[in-house]
C-alpha positions in Angstrom: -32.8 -172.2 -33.3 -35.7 -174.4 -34.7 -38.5 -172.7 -36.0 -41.8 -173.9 -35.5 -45.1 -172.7 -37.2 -45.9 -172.2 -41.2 -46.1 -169.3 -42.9 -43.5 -166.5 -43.0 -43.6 -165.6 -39.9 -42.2 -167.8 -37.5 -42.1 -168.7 -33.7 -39.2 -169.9 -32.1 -39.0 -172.3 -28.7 -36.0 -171.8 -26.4 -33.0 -172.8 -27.6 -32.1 -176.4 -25.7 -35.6 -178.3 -25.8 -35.1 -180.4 -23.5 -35.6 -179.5 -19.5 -32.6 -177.9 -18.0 -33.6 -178.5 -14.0 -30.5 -178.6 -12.5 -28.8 -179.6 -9.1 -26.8 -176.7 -7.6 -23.1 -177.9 -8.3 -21.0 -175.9 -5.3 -17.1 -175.4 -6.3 -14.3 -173.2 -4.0 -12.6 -170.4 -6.4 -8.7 -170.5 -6.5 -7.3 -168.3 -3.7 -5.0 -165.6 -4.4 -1.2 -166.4 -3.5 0.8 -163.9 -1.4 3.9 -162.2 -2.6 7.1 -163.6 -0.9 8.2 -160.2 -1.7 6.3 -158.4 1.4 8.0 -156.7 4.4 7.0 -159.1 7.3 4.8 -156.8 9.3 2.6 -155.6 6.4 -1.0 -155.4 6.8 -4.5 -155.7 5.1 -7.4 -153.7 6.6 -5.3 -153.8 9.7 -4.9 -157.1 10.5 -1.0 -158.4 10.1 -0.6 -160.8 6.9 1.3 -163.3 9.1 -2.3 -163.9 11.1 -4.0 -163.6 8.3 -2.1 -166.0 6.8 -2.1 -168.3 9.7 -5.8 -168.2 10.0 -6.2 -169.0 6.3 -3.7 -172.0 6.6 -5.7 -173.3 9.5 -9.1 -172.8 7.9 -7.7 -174.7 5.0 -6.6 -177.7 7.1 -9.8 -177.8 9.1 -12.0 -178.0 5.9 -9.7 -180.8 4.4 -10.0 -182.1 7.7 -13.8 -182.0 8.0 -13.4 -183.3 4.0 -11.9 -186.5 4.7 -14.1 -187.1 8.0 -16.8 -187.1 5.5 -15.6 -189.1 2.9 -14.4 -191.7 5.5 -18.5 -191.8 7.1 -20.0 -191.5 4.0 -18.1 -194.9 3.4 -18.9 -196.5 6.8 -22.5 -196.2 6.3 -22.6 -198.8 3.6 -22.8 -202.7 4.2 -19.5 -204.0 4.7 -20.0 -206.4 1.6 -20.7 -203.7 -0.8 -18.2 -201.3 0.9 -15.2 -202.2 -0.7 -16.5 -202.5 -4.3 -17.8 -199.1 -4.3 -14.7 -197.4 -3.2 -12.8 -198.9 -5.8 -15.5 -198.1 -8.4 -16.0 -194.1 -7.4 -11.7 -194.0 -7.5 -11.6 -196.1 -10.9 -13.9 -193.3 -12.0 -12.6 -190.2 -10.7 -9.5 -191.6 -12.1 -11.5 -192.1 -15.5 -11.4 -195.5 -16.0 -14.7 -196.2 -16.7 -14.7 -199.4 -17.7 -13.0 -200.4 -14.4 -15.4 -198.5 -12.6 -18.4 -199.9 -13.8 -16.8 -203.7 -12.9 -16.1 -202.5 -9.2 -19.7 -201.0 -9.8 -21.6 -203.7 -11.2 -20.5 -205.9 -9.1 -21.2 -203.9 -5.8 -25.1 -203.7 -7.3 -25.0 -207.5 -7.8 -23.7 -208.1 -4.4 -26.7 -205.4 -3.1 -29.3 -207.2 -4.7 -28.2 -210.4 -3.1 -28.9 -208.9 0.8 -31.7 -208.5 2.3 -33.6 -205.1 2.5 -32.2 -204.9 5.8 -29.0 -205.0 5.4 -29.1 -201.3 4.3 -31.5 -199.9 7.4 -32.4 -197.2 7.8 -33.1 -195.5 4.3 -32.8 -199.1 2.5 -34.0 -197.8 -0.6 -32.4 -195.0 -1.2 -28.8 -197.0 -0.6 -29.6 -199.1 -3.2 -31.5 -197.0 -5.6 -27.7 -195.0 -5.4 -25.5 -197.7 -6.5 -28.2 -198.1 -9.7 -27.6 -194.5 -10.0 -23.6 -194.4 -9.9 -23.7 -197.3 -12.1 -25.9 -195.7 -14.9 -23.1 -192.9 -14.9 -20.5 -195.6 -16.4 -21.6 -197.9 -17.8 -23.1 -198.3 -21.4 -26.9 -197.0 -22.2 -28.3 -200.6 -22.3 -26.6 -201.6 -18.9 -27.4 -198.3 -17.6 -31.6 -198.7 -18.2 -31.5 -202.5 -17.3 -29.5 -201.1 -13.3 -32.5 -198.3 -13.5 -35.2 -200.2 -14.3 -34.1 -203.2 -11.9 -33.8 -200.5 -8.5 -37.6 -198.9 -10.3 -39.2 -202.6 -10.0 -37.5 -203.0 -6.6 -39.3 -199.9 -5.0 -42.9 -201.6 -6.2 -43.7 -202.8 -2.8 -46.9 -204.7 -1.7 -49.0 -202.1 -3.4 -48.1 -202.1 -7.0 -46.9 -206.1 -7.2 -49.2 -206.1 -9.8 -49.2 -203.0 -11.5 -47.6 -202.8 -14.9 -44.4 -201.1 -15.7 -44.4 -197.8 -18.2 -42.6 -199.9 -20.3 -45.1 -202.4 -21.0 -42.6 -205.1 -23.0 -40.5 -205.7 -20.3 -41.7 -207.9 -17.4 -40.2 -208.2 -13.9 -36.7 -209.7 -14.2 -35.2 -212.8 -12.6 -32.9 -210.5 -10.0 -36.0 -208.4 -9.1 -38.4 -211.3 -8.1 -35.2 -213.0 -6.6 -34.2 -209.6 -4.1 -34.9 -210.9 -0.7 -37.6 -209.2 1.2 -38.1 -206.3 -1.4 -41.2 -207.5 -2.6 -42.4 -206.9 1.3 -40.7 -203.8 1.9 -43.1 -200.2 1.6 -41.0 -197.0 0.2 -41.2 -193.8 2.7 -41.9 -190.5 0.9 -38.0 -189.8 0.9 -37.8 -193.2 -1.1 -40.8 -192.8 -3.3 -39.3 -189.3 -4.2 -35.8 -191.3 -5.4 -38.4 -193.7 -7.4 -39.9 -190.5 -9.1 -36.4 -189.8 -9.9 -35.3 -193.4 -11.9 -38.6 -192.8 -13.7 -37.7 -189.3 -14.9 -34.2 -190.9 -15.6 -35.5 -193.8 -17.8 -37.8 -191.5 -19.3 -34.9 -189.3 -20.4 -32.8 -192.5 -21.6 -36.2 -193.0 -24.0 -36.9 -190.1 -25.5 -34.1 -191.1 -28.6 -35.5 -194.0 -29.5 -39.1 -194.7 -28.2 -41.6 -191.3 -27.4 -44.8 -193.6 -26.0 -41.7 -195.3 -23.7 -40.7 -191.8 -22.6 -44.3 -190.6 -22.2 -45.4 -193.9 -20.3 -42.3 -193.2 -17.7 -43.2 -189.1 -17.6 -47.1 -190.2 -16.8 -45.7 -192.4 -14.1 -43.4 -189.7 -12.3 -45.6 -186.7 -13.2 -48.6 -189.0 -11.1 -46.6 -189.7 -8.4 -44.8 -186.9 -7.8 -48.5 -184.9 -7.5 -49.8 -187.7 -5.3 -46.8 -187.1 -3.3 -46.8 -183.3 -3.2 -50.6 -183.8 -1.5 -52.0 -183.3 -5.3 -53.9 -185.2 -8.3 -54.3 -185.0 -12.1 -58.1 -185.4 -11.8 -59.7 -182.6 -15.0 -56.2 -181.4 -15.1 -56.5 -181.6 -18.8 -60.1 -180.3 -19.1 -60.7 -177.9 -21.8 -62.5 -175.9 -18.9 -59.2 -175.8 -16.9 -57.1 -175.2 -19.3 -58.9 -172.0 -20.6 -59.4 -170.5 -17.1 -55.6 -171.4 -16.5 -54.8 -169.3 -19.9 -56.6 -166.5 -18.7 -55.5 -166.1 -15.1 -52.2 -167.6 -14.9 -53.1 -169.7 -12.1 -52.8 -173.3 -11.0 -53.2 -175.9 -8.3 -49.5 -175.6 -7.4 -49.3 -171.7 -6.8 -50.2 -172.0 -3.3 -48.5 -175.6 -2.7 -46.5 -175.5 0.4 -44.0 -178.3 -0.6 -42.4 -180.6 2.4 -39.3 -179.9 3.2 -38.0 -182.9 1.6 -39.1 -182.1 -1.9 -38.0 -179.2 -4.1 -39.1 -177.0 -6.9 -36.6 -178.9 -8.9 -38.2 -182.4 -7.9 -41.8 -181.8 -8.7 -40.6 -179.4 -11.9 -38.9 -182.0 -13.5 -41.4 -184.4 -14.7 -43.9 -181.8 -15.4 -41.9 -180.0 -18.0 -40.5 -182.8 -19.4 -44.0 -184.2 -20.0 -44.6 -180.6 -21.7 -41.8 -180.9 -24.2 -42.7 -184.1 -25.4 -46.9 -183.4 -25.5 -45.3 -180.3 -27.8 -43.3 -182.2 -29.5 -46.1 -184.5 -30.6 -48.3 -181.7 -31.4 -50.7 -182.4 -28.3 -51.1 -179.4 -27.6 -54.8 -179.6 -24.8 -51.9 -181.8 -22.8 -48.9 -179.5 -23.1 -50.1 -176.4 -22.0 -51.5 -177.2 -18.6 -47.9 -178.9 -17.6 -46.5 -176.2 -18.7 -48.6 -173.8 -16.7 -48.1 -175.7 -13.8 -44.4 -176.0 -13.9 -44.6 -171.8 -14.2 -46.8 -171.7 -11.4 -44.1 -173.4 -9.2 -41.2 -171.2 -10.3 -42.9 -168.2 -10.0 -45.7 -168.2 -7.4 -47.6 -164.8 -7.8 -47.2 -164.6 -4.0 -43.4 -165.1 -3.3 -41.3 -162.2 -3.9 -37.7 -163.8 -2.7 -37.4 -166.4 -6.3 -34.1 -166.7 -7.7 -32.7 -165.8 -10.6 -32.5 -168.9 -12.3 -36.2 -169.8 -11.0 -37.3 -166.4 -13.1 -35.2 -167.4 -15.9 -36.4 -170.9 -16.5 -40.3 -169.3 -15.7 -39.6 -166.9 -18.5 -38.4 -169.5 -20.9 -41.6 -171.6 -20.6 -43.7 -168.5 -20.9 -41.8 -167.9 -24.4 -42.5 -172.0 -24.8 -46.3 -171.6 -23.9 -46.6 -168.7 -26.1 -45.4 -170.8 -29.0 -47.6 -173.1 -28.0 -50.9 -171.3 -28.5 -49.7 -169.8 -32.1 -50.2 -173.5 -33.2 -53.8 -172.5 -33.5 -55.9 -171.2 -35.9 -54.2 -166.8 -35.2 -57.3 -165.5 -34.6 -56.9 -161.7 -33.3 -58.1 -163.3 -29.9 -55.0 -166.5 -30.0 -52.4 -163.9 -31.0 -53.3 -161.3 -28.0 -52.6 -164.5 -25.7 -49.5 -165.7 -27.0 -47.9 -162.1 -26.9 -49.3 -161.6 -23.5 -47.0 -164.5 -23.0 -44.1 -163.4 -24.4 -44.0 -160.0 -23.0 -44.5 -161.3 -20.1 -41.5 -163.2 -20.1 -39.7 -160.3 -21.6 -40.7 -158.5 -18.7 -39.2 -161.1 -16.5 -35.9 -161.3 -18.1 -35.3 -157.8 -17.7 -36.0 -158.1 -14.3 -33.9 -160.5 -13.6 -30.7 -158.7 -15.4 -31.8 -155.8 -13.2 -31.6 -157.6 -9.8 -28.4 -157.5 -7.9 -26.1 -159.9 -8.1 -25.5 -161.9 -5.0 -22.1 -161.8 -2.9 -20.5 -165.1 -2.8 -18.5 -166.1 0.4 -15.2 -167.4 -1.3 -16.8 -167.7 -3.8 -19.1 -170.7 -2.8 -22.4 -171.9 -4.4 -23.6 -171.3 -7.8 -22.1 -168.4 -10.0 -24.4 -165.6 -10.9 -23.4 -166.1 -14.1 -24.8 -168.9 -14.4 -28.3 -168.8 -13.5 -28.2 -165.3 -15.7 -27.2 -167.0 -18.9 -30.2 -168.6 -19.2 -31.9 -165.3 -19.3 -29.5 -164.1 -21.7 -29.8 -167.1 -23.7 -34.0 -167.0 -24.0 -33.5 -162.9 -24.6 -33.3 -163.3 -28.2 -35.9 -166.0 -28.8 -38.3 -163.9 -27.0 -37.2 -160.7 -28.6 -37.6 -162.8 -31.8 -41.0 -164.2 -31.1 -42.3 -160.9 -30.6 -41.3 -159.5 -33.4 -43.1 -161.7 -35.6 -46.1 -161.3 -33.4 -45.9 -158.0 -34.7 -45.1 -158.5 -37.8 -48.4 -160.9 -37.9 -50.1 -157.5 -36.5 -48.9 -155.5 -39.6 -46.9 -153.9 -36.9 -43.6 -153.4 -39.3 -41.4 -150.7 -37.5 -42.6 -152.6 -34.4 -40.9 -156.0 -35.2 -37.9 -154.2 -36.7 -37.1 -152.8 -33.7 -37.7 -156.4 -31.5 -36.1 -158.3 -35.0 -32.5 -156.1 -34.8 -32.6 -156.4 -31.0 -32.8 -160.2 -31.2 -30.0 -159.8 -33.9 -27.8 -158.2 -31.7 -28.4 -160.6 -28.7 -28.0 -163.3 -30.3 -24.7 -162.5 -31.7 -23.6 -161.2 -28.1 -24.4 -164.6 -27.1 -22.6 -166.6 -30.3 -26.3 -167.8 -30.9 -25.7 -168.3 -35.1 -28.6 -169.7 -35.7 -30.9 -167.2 -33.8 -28.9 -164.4 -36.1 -29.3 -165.9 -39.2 -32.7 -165.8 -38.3 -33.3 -162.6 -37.1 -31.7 -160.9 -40.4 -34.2 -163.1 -42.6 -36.8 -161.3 -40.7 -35.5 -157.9 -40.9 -34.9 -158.5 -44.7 -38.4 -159.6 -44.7 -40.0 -157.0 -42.9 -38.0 -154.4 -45.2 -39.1 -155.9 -48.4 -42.9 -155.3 -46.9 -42.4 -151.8 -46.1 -41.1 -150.9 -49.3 -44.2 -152.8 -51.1 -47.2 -151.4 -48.6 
């Protein structure tokens, strides 16, 4: 748990700094087995467990069924010249043999860039942009960006032939001005969207060794992704917007009615990402209105049905934002914001622990578990942040109460760090009571 902030009392950001957007990840639970052991003609609910069996055994070999129908299409609706390559690479790789993999791989995207645009009608883009992808999951970091950055360049299109890349060293490469018909080709939203994503990607791959790389890349997908959501970045880092956006809690995206080809997740991405690193830089005028943005689209004041994990992450930038503002000068004023923050998102959290938890058909989709961690994980943070808001008050027994509670949250959630913390604080805060 890094601290941020001088003095003695300190404010914590969320435990993993880095954005935690994820792609639902679906997975069957193992099925109970019945006992050999019952009499023939027993029943559950009423129903004989012969035919229940029966039906569970045919259900099983229709969905392995429907399985291998759709890894067999999925197959036949690449080029027959890349086909081959890529079915050896994905089984190399299941089978974890990477370095295999990333040969059949590699050599699939070579043979991709070789064919015309057409070749992989309809969707072209997205076909190839795909391979990049799978290959940047094998192979080595350096092979990885140069796959990435080759399928960004490709996407350019007639508009942006002359438009400089976000990393400004690196020009356009032999293969990308030697891709037939590319250079002619215009990306549909669907496409542009997957372009967004290489950026965010290359961003990511960045941000250890080169911040203005990283920050050129975010610029570039934050930009786009607004243009495509119907939005610009015109004043949206005006010192007039961002304090009307402090105060209300609004922004441009609360009453965005994305299409139904983008998600939360898609347009989310950049924008917090972009956030973190302005933070992490210490620009703070630039952090804060990405970060109010990217709360705006979790939690839209006028939507009631948000998931769990939508609340959770929302509550964890609120905690973020609130650390943001006690990076200036704690007036009275700047500390009322930044707990008006924070128990906001406390107030969130405990909302979400309170809804129900979801049924789960066979147990299909993403645990509850899951997407409730992440509350339980930014429970102590926030618990911890507020207690030295309090404790900046002269609140004592106030941020006891909020220090122990993150103590004890912390340790239910074998957060170390967050617990060594918290009992500095409450040793703190004791020493001060027994001196006033």
């Amino acid at each position: 748990m890094a601290a941020i902030g001088g003095g003695q009392c300190r404010l914590v950001r969320r435990l993993n700094s880095r954005p935690a957007w994820r792609q639902v990840i679906t997975r069957p639970v193992a099925c109970r087995g019945f006992s050999s052991t019952a009499p023939p003609h027993s029943t559950v609910g009423g129903v004989r467990v012969s035919k229940l069996f029966t039906a569970l055994l045919a259900l099983g070999i229709g969905a392995t069924g429907l399985g291998l129908y759709e890894f067999y299409t999925s197959f036949t609706l690449w080029p027959e010249q890349v086909r081959g390559d890529l079915r050896a690479g994905i089984k190399a790789r299941n089978q974890g043999d990477l370095s295999l993999s990333e040969r059949y791989i590699t050599r699939a995207f070579q043979t991709a860039l070789s064919l015309p645009y057409q070749t992989f009608a309809p969707c072209p883009y997205l076909k190839l942009s795909g391979i990049a992808s799978l290959l940047s999951e094998v192979a080595s970091d350096r092979h990885s960006r140069e796959a990435l950055q080759i399928a960004w360049e490709l996407g350019a299109g007639p508009s942006e032939q002359h438009s400089p890349s976000p990393d400004a060293e690196k020009t356009p490469s032999a293969v990308v001005e030697g891709a037939p018909g590319w250079s002619c080709y215009t990306l549909c939203k669907e496409e542009r969207l997957r372009r967004v994503a290489l950026a965010y990607k290359l961003g990511q791959m960045a941000s250890e060794r080169d911040l203005d790389e990283e920050e050129k890349w975010l610029i570039w997908a934050v930009e786009e992704v607004l243009r495509l959501s119907g939005l610009g970045m015109t004043n949206a880092n005006s010192d007039a917007n961002i304090k009307a956006q402090e105060n209300t809690g609004s922004s441009a995206l609360e009453d965005l009615e994305l299409p139904s080809w983008m998600s939360k997740t898609d347009l989310g991405a950049p924008l917090e990402a972009l956030g973190a690193l302005y933070a992490k830089k210490g620009r703070i005028e630039y952090a804060m209105p990405l970060y109010l943005q990217a709360i705006s689209l979790l939690l839209p004041p006028k939507e009631n049905n948000v998931s769990v994990e939508d609340r959770c992450r929302a509550a964890q930038l609120m905690n973020n934002l609130s650390e943001l503002i006690m990076r200036r000068t704690p007036t009275p004023e700047v500390r009322a914001q930044a707990e008006a923050w924070a128990r906001q998102a406390l107030g969130i959290i405990e909302r979400a622990q309170a809804q129900p938890k979801s049924s789960q058909w066979f147990g299909w989709g993403q645990p509850a578990d899951d997407a409730r961690e992440v509350c339980e994980q930014a429970l102590g943070v926030v618990l911890f942040n507020l207690g030295s808001l309090r404790e900046m008050s002269s609140d004592l027994d106030g941020a006891k109460k909020l220090f122990e509670k993150s103590a004890e949250q912390c340790s239910k959630m074998g957060i170390r760090e967050g617990v060594v913390e918290a009992q500095g604080a409450l040793r703190r805060v004791e020493k001060m009571k027994k001196v006033g």
